[in-house]
C-alpha positions, 0 to 999 in steps of 0.5 A: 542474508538479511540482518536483523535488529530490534526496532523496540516494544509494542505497548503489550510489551512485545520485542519487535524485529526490524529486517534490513534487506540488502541487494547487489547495488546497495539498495535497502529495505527494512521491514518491521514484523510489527505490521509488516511495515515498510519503515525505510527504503533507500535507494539512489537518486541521479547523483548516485546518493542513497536517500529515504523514500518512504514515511515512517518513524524511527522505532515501534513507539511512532507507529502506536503513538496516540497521535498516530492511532488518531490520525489513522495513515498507515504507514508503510503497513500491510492491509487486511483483511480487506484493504480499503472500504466496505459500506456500512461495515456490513457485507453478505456472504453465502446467506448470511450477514456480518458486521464489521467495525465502523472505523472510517465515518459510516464505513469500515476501513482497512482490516477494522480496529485491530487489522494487518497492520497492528498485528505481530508477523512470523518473520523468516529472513532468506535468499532467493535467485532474485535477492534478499527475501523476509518471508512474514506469515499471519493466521487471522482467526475465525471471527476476527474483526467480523471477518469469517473463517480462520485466514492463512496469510503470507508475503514474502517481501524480495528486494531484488537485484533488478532494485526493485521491492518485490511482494508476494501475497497468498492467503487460504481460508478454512471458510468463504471469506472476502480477502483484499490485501495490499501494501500502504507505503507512502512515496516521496522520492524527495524526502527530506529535500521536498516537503510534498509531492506535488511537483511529482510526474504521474502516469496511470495505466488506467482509463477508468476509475471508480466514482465514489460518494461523498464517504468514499465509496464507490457507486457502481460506475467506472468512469472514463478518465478523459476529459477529467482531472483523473486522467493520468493516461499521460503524464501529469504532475499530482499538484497540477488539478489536484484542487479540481478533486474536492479532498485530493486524489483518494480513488481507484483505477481501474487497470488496464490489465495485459494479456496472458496474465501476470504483472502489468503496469499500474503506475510510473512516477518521475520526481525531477528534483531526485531524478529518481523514478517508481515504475509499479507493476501488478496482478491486481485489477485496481490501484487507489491512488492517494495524495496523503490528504489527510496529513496535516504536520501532527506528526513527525517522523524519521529524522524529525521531519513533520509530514504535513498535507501531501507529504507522501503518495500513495500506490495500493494495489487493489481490488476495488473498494467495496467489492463484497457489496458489489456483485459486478465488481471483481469478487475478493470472495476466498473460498476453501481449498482455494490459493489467494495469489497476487504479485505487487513490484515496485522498481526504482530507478534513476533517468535524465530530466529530458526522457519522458515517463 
């Protein structure tokens, strides 16, 4: 079973737990029931050393800290209750107008003020066939944030004897409501050896991507990759056009999603130094894509590392930005009576430099 420990007090004054899941080769993920925040994750690299993969901070306090609330990166969180961003902080549903906190410029951004991630989650540790499991529950009340209807939310985290992070979303709602949820890890497979990720090799499943404004939402177009610094179709390092992309990658792909339903590739990352290898498979139409643009060393995290300007990447699996006001987009609406389900795996792994992605 996974064990569990106290990771100190949100400023309200309430106890937070902290999960460690541990599976068959000694692997760990520990998970916070404060934002359902991936706060470390250690896996090998090719000298069979554990490492830390994943930005965060060594108690609660870090993740409510004036600097952090400021700086708005997400730290390994849970996003809702729609992740991503919603124009104007408005949307229509069923005839009717809802305002949403403008949190991101002229937008709204990951859930609003108070989202997913600030949130204290119903924790239940457990086993499955595929290993350690923390089960985290979240009822989001009618009108919070703007939203409509009263929201039932579950993820179930599973680290699984594969060495793979495993989440399981579902959501019901008791009125129509748009629902897009998704995990903010951010990703160094080098952490503390490397101090960006821009000598990281990527690979996208995707041969489109979504064309945004100058705030980062999207037009309407899905653009074909080819020809254009967001083509990941084959292999490229995330340093290599980087300053070809004003700000940094910060986009959405659009997946090309298998046949027959279930899990399809998203992403595969190579970090040579490590050896260590992130292959990410979803039932998602989109992954955004994000390069920690916005780091800039203000903070310091785990061990007194400063994160600065690509310290991290990011891999959310999503549907696209904006949906709620764009009709030929695929529909994040929930409705009454329906199940929201959605399968996001992270596998890890180590491989010789010569192979390729």
């Amino acid at each position: 079973m996974p064990t569990s420990a106290s990771f100190g007090k949100t400023q309200a004054g309430t106890e937070v737990q902290l999960y460690t899941l541990t599976n068959a080769h000694g692997l760990q993920a520990t998970i916070s029931t404060y934002g359902g925040i991936v706060t470390s994750l250690r896996v090998p690299d090719k000298a069979g050393q554990l490492g830390d993969i994943v930005l965060g901070f060594d108690n609660v306090s870090g993740y409510q800290s004036p600097e952090y609330q400021k700086a708005g990166p997400y730290f390994g969180a849970l996003i809702g209750r729609y992740g991503n961003r919603i124009q104007g902080g408005q949307f229509r549903l069923e005839g009717q107008t809802y305002t949403l906190a403008k949190n991101n410029g002229p937008n709204h951004l990951h859930g609003g003020l108070q989202g997913f991630d600030k949130v204290i989650w119903q924790a239940q540790p457990g086993t499955s066939a595929e290993g350690q499991t923390l089960r985290l529950t979240y009822t989001s009340k009618d009108g919070e944030e703007g939203y409509p209807g009263q929201l039932a939310v579950t993820v179930v985290y599973t680290l699984t004897n594969d060495d793979a992070l495993k989440i399981d979303y579902s959501a019901t709602t008791d009125k129509a409501t748009p629902v897009n949820l998704t995990n903010h890890s951010y990703f160094n497979l080098s952490l503390g050896q490397s101090k960006d990720v821009l000598k990281h090799e990527v690979k996208l499943f995707a041969d489109r991507y979504t064309v945004v404004d100058e705030t980062l939402i999207p037009t309407g177009e899905l653009r074909p990759v080819k020809g254009t610094p967001f083509d990941f179709t084959t292999v490229h390092t995330i340093g290599e056009r980087i300053a070809q992309v004003p700000g940094g990658y910060d986009h959405n792909w659009v997946l090309n999603a298998g046949t027959g339903g279930g899990q399809h590739p998203a992403a595969s990352v190579y970090d040579p130094a490590s050896g260590r290898t992130l292959e990410v498979f979803t039932t998602e139409p989109g992954v955004q894509f994000y390069t920690g643009n916005f780091l800039d060393g203000t903070l310091t995290g785990k061990g007194g590392t400063k994160y600065g300007k690509h310290a991290g990447f990011c891999l959310e699996t999503q549907h696209f930005p904006d949906s709620p006001n764009q009709p030929k987009f695929p529909s994040t609406t929930l409705q009454p009576g329906q199940t929201l389900k959605s399968t996001t795996t992270y596998k890890f792994g180590v491989r010789p430099a010569n192979q390729e992605l």
